[in-house]
C-alpha positions in Angstrom: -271.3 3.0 -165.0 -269.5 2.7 -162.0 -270.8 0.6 -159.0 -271.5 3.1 -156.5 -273.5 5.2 -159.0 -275.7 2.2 -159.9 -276.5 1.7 -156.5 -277.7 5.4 -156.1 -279.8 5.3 -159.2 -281.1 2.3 -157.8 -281.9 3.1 -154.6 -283.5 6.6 -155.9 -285.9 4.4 -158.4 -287.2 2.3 -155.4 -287.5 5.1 -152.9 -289.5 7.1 -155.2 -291.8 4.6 -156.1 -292.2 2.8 -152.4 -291.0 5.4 -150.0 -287.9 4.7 -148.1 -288.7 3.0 -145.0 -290.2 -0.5 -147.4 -287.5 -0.2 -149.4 -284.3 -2.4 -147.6 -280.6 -2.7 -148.7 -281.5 -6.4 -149.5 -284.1 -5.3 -152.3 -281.8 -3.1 -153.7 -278.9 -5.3 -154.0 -281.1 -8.4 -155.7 -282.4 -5.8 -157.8 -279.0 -5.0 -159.1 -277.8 -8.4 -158.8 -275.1 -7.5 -156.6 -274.9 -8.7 -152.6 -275.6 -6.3 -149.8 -271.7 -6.8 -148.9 -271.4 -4.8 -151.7 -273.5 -1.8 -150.9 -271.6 -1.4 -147.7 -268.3 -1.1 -149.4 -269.3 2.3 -150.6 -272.3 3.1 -148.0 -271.5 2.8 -144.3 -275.4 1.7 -144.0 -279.0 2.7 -145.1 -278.5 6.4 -143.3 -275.7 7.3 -145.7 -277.1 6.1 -148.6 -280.7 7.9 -148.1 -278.3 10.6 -147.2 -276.3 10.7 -151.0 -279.7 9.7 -152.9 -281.5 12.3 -151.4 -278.5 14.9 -151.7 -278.1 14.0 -155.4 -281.9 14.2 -156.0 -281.7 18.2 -154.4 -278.7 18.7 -156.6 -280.7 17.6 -160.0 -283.6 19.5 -159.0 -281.4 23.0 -158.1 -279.4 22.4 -161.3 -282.9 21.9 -163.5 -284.5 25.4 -161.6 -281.3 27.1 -162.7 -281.5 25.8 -166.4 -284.9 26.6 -166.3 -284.6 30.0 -164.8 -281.7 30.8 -167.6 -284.0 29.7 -170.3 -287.0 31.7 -169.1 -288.0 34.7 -171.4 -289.5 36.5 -168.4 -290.5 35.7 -164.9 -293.5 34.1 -165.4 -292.7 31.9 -168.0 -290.2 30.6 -165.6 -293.0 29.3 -163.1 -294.3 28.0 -166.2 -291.0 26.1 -167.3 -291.0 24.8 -163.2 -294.4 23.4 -163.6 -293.7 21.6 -167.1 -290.2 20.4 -165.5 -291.6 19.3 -162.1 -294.9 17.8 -163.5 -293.3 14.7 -164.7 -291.1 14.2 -162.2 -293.8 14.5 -159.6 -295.8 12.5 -161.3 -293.3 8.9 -160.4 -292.6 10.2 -156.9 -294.1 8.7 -153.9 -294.4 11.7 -151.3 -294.3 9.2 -148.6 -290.8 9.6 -149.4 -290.9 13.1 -147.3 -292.6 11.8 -144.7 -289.9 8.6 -144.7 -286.9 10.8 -144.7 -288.2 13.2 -141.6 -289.1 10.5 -139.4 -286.6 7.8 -140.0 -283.5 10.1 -141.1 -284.1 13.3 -139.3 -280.1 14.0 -140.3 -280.5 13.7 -144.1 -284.3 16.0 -143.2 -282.7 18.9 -141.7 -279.7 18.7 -144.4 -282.1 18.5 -146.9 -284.1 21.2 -145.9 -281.5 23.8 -145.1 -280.6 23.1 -148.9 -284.0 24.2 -149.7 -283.9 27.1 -147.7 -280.1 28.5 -148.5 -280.4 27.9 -152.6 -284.2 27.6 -153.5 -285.9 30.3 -151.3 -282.8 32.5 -153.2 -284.2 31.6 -156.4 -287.7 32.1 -155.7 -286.4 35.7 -154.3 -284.7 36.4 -157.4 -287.9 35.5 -159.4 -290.0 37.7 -157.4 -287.3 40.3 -158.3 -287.2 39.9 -161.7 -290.9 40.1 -162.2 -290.9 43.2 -160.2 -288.7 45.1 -162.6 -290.3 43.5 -165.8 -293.1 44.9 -164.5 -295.7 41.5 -164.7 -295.7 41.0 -160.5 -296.9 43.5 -158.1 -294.1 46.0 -156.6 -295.5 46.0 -153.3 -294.6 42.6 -152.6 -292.5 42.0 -149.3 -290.1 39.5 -151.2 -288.6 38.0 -148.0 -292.5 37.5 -146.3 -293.3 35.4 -149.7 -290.1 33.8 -150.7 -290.4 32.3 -146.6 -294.0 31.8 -147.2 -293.4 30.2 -150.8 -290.6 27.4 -149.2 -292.7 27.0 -146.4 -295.6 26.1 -148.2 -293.7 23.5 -150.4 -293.6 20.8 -147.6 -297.5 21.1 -147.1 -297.2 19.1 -150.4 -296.1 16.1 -148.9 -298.1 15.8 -145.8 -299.9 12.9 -146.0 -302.9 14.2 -143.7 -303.4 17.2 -145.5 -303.0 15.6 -149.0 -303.5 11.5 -148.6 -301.7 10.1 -151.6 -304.4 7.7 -152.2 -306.5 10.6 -152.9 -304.7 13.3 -154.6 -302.0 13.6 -157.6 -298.7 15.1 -156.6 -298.6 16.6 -159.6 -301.9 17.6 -159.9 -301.8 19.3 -156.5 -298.1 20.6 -157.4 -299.7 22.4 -160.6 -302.7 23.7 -158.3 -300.9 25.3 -155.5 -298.1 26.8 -158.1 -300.4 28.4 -160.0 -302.5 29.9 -157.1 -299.3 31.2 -155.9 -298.4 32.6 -159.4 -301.8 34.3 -159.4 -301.4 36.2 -156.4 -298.4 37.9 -158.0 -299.1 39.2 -160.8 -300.6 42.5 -161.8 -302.9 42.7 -164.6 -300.6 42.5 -167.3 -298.8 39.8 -166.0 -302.6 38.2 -165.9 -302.9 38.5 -168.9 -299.6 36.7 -169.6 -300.6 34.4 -167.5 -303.5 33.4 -169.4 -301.4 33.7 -172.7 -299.1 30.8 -171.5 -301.8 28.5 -170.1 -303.2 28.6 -173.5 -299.9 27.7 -175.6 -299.1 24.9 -172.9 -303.0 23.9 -173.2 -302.7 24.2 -177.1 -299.5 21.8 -176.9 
């Protein structure tokens, strides 16, 4: 593995497990074994690097929604596949990380959130869509009001004073909110699917 990616992996480990603000370029480097000379022959300083980390991270995440969405048998079970996907991964994230990156690197923020808005409010448009015309979701949904409302919602997650991490699971909380969201969707036969797929994943 090449140097620079090492130093990304890294980096992502200890900001997802401590935030990013107590995590320094010093801890990184002696926890690679490298010196911090090193980490600024491919990172200009700690800016650039939250920047790549936290651009690779969005990059995993879109590519994983896309799988997911491509494997889905309908619309529904796609939500379903994002919960299984994002349950795990929420579960060894720190969402002080969030919090971190918009106070301390407003840049790599307002990058990082125009992602979300361009590419995943898209996809969760495209969901709503599809579950329109399989006929599981309700077709009076305005689809731009609750694809905003869905991406807008997503960063209540992390907000510390509405969900203390000491207190509440990301994931847990995650799973909650999705499948609220998922529930005011649906029309009764996508209920009833509903149901059908919490059982199988409850079953599992």
């Amino acid at each position: 593995m090449e140097t620079n990616e090492r130093i990304l992996l890294k980096a992502a480990e200890l900001f997802r497990r401590f935030g990013i603000r107590a995590v320094t370029l010093d801890e990184i480097a002696n926890n690679l074994g490298i010196s911090k000379k090193t980490i600024y022959q491919f990172f200009l300083d700690k800016d650039a690097l939250v920047d790549a980390v936290m651009m690779a991270e969005f990059d995993c995440n879109y590519k994983d929604c896309i799988a997911g969405a491509s494997a889905a048998k309908n619309a529904v079970d796609e939500i379903f596949i994002l919960m299984q996907n994002m349950d795990e991964d929420f579960r060894n994230l720190n969402p002080i990380i969030i919090f971190d990156m918009k106070k301390f690197h407003f840049k790599t923020f307002e990058k990082f959130q125009t992602h979300m808005h361009q590419n995943l409010m898209q996809m969760v448009a495209s969901n709503l869509k599809r579950g329109i015309a399989e006929g599981y979701y309700r077709e009076n949904l305005d689809i731009e009001i609750v694809s905003r409302f869905r991406m807008s919602s997503m960063w209540l997650l992390f907000d510390p004073e509405v969900f203390p991490p000491q207190k509440f699971e990301l994931s847990k909380v995650f799973k909650e909110v999705l499948e609220l969201f998922l529930h005011g969707l649906v029309n009764p036969k996508g209920y009833k699917l509903i149901e059908k797929y919490k059982e199988q994943h409850t079953n599992k």
